[in-house]
C-alpha positions in Angstrom: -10.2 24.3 45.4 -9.9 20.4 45.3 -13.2 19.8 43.9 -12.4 22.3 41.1 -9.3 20.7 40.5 -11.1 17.0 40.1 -13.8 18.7 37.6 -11.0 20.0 35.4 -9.0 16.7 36.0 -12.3 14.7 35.2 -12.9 16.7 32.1 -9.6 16.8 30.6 -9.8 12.6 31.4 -12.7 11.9 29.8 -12.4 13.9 26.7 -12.8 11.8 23.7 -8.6 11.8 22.5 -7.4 10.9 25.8 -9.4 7.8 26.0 -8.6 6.8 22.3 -4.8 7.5 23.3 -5.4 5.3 26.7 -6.9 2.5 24.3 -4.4 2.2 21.8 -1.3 2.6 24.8 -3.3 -0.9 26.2 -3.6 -2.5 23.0 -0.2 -1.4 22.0 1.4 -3.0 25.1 -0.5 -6.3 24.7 0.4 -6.3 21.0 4.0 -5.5 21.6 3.7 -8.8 24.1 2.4 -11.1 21.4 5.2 -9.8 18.7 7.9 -10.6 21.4 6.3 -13.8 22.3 6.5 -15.1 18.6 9.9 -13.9 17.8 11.1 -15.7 20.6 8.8 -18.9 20.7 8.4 -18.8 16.8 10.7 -17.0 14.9 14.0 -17.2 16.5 13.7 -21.2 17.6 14.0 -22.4 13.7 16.8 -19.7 13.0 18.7 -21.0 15.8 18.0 -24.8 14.6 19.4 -23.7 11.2 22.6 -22.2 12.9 23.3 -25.2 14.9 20.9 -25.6 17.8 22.1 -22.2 18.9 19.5 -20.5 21.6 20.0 -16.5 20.7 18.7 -15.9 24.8 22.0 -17.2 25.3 24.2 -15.8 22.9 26.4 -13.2 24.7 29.8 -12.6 25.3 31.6 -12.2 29.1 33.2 -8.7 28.6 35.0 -8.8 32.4 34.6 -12.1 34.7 35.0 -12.6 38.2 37.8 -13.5 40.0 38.6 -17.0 40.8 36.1 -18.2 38.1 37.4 -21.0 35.8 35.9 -21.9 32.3 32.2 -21.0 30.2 29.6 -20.3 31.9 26.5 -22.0 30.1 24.0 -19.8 30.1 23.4 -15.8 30.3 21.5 -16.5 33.8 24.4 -17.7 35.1 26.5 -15.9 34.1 25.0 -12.4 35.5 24.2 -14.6 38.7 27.7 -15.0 38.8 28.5 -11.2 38.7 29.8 -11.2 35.2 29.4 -8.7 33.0 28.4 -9.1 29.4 27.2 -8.6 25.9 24.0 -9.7 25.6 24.0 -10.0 21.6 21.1 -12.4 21.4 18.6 -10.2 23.8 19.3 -7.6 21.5 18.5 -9.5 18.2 15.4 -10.5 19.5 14.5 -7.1 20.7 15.9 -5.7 17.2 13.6 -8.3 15.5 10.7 -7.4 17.6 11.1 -3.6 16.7 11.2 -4.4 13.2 8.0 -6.7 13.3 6.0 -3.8 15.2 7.1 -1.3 13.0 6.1 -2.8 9.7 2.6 -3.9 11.5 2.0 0.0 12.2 3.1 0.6 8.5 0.7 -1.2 7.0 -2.0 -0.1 9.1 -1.2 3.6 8.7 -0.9 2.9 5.0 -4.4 1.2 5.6 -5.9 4.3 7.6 -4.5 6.9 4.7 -5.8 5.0 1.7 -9.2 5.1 3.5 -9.4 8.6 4.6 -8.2 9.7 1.0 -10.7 7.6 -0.5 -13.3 9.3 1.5 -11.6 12.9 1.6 -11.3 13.1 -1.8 -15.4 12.1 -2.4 -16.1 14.6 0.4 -14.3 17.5 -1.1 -15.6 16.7 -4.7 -19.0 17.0 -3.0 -18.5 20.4 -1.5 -16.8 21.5 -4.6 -19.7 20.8 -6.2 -21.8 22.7 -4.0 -20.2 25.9 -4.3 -19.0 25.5 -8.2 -20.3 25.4 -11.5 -19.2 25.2 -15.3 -19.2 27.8 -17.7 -21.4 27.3 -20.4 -18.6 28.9 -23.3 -15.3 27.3 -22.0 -16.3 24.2 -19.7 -13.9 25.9 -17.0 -14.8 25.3 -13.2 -16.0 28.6 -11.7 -17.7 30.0 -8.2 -21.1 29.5 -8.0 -22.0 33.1 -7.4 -19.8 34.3 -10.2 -21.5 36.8 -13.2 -18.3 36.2 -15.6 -16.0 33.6 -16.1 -12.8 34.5 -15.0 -11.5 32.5 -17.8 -13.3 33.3 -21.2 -14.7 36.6 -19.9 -18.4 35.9 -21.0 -20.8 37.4 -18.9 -23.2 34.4 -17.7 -26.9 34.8 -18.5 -28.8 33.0 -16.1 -27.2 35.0 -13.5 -28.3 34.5 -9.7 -26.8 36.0 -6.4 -26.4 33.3 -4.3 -25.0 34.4 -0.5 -23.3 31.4 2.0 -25.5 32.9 5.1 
């Protein structure tokens, strides 16, 4: 019972769309990494020199302090060290930024991926079209390959062969 359970384990694994699904969850998480990594160490340092050397990490408001605790606390680490418990508005615009970085990246490469297979759908089906069409001498009109009269004009066709899709 095992052993049949691992063969239908192993096959269901090792079928082509699981494997491509494993691949892009890997690649997504590493590129989700490099995104965050330059929003935070690229993106957001120059926005927060603009802004008045303000470090969005540490932007966050104390929603409930603990007791016996007098003034700011200087940064978000110390603050939940401290047992506060706060907004974190600036983790949140990074994250927000992130998202929005990662989502237009997958945009443009779906838009990519669809202008290509509609490039090379559209050739494809004009070639089976082809293959199973012709025109009709009288009217030009597209017709089945195995028709005797146009549906169209109504002419009966004079060079007339039976072809069968066997």
């Amino acid at each position: 019972m095992f052993k049949s359970f691992f063969n239908e384990f192993k096959k269901f694994a090792m079928r082509g769309n699981v494997i491509d699904m494993a691949v892009g969850i890997i690649i997504g998480a590493a590129f989700g990494k490099v995104v965050d990594s330059l929003v935070k160490d690229i993106i957001m340092p120059p926005i927060g020199l603009l802004l008045g050397s303000m470090d969005f990490s540490n932007l966050f408001f104390v929603l409930k302090d603990v007791e016996n605790h007098d003034g700011n606390y200087i940064s978000l680490a110390q603050a939940v060290n401290a047992g506060a418990t706060t907004l974190n508005v600036g983790n949140f615009l990074n994250t927000l930024i992130s998202f929005i970085i990662v989502a237009f990246a997958v945009f443009i490469l779906i838009k990519t991926i669809n202008k290509v297979e509609n490039s090379v759908g559209k050739k494809q089906f004009d070639v089976l079209i082809k293959q199973k069409t012709k025109k009709c001498p009288y009217c030009c009109s597209v017709i089945d390959l195995n028709a005797h009269r146009c549906p169209y004009c109504t002419s009966e066709l004079e060079n007339y062969e039976k072809k069968t899709d066997i």
